[in-house]
C-alpha positions as CSV (number, residue, x, y, z in Angstrom):
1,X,-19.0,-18.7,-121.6
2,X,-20.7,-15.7,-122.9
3,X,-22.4,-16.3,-126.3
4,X,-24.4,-14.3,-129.2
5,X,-27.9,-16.1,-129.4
6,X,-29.4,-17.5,-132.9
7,X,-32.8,-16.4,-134.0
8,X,-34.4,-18.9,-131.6
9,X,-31.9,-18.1,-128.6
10,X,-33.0,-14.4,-129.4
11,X,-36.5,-15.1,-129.0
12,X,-36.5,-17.3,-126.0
13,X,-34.6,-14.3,-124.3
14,X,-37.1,-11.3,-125.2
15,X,-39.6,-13.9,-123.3
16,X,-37.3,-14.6,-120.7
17,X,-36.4,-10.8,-120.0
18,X,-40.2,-9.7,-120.7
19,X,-41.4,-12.1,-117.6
20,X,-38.3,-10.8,-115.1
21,X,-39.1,-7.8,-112.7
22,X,-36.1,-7.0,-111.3
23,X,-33.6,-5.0,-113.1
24,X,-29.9,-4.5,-111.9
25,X,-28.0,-1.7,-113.8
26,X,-24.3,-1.7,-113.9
27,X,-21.9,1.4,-115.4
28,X,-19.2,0.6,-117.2
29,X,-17.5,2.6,-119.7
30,X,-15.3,6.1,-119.3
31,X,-14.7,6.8,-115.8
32,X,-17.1,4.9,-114.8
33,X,-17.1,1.3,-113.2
34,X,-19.7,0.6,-111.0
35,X,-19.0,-2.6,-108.1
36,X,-22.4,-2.3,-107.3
37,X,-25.5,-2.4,-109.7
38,X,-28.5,-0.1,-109.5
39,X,-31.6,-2.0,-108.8
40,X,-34.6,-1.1,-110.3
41,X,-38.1,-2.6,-110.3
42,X,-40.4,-3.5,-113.5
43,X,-43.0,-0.6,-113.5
44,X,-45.1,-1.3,-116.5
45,X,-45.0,-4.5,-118.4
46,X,-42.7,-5.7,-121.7
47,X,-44.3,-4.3,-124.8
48,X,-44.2,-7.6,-126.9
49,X,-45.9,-10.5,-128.1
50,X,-45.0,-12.6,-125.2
51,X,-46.8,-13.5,-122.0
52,X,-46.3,-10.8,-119.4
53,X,-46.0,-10.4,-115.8
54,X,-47.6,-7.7,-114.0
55,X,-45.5,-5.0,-112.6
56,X,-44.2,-5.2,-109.3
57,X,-45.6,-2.8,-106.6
58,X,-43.2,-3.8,-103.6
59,X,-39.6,-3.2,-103.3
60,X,-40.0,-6.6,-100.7
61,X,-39.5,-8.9,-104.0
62,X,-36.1,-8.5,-104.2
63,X,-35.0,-9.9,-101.0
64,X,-36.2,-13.4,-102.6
65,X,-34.6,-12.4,-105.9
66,X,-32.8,-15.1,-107.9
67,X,-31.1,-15.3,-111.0
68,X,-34.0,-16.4,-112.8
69,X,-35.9,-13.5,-111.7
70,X,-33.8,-10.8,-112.8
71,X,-32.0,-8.9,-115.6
72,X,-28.2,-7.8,-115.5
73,X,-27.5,-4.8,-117.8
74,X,-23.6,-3.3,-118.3
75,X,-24.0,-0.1,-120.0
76,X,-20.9,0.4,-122.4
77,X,-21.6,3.8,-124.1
78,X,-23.3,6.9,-123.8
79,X,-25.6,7.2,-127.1
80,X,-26.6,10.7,-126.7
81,X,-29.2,12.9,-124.4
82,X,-32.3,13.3,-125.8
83,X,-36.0,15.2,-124.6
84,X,-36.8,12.2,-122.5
85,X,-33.4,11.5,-120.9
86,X,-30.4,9.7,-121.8
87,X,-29.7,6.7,-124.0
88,X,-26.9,4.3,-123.1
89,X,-25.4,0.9,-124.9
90,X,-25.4,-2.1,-123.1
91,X,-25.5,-5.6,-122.7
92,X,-28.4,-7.4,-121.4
93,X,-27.0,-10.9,-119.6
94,X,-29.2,-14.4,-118.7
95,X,-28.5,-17.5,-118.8
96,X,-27.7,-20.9,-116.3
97,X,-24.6,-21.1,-114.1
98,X,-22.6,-23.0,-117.3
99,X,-24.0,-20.5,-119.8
100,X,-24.6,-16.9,-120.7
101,X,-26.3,-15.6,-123.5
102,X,-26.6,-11.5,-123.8
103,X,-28.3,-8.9,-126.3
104,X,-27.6,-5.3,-127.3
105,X,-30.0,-3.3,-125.6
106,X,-30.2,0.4,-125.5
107,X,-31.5,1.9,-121.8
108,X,-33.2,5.6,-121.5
109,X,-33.0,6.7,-118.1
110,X,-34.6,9.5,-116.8
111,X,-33.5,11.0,-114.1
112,X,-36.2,14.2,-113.5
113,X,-39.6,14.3,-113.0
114,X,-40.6,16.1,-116.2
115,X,-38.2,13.0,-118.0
116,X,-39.4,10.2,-116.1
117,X,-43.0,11.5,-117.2
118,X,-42.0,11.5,-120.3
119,X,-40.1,8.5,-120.7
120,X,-43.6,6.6,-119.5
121,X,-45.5,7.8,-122.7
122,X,-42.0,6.9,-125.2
123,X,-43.1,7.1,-128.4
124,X,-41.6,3.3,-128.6
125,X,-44.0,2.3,-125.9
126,X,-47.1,4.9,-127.2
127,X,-47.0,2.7,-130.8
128,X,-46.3,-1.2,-129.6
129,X,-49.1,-0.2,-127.2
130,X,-51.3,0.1,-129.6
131,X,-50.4,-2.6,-131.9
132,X,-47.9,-0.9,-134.1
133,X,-44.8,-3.3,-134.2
134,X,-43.7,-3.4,-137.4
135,X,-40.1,-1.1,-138.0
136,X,-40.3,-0.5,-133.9
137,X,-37.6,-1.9,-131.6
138,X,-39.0,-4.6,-129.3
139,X,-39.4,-2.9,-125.7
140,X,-38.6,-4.9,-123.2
141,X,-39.8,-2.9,-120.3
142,X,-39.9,0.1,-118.1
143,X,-38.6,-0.1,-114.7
144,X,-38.4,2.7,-111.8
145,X,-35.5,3.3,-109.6
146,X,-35.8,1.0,-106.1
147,X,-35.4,4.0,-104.1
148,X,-38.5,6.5,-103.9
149,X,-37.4,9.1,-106.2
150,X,-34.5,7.8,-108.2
151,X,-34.7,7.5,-112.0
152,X,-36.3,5.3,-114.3
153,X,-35.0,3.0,-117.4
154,X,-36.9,1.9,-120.7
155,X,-34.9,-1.1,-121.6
156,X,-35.1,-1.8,-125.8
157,X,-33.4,-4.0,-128.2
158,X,-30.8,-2.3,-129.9
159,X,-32.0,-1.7,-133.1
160,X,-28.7,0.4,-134.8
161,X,-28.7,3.8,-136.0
162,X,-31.6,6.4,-133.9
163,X,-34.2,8.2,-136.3
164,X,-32.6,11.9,-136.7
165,X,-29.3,11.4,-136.5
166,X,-28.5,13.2,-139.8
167,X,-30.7,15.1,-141.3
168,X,-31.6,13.1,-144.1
169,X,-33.1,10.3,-141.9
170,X,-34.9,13.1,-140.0
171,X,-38.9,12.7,-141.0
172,X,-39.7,15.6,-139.1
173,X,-37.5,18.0,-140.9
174,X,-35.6,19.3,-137.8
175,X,-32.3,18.6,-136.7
176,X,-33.1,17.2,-133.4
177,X,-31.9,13.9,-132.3
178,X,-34.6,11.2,-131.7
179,X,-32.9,8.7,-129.3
């Protein structure tokens, strides 16, 4: 049974997610349909209010891996490409064996050097870093690709429309994206 969470529900899983290290990715939308998840490896901790875990160094952690230890994303959409990568639509799944609870999350990945540099300093991350949370979608981590030079994902809580998308809600006064 796959449920949407009340306000409570919706805060006990940003603390859930923000304390799990191991991220597995799946594709599924378009021509895509992915049997097998990505696996990717909390690289900086959750930027919330929440107790955090400390980023895992060693690939080793996942061999020990239970459900309580990691996250299950199914990307749905493609959002749009931006200067730091690309943003997808997804589900974020946890729960017990009887129950399933999932948010609307929104993944960047980065799949370049130049991007996954870039996707590190975020401006989401850059401002909940330093304390500015209010009107800023709760991050709930950046992971790196398992494999040595694969891409890395910013996970966020979907928070509706991006900044820029018409040029009236651009604050910059271009007509770039922001996403």
């Amino acid at each position: 049974m796959n449920i949407r969470p009340d306000q409570n529900q919706h805060e006990t899983m940003i603390q859930m997610a923000e304390n799990r290290n191991i991220l597995f990715v799946y594709l599924q939308y378009g021509i895509y349909d992915s049997p097998i998840p990505s696996t990717f490896l909390r690289s900086a901790p959750a930027l919330t209010k929440g107790k955090k875990l400390p980023a895992l160094h060693s690939p080793r952690a996942i061999r020990f891996c239970q459900d309580k230890d990691c996250l299950v994303i199914i990307l749905t959409s493609e959002i749009g490409a931006g200067a730091t990568g690309v943003a997808h639509g997804g589900t974020l799944t946890m729960g017990s064996p009887d129950r399933c609870v999932s948010l609307d999350v929104v993944v960047k990945l980065a799949f370049y050097s130049e991007q996954r540099d870039a996707l590190k300093h975020e401006v989401y991350r850059l401002l909940r870093s330093r304390g500015v949370i209010k009107g800023i979608t709760v991050v709930l981590g950046f992971f790196d690709d398992f494999g040595d030079h694969g891409p890395s994902a910013l996970v966020m809580l979907n928070a509706g429309v991006p900044l820029g998308t018409t040029p009236e809600q651009d604050l910059l006064g271009s007509q770039r994206r922001v996403c």
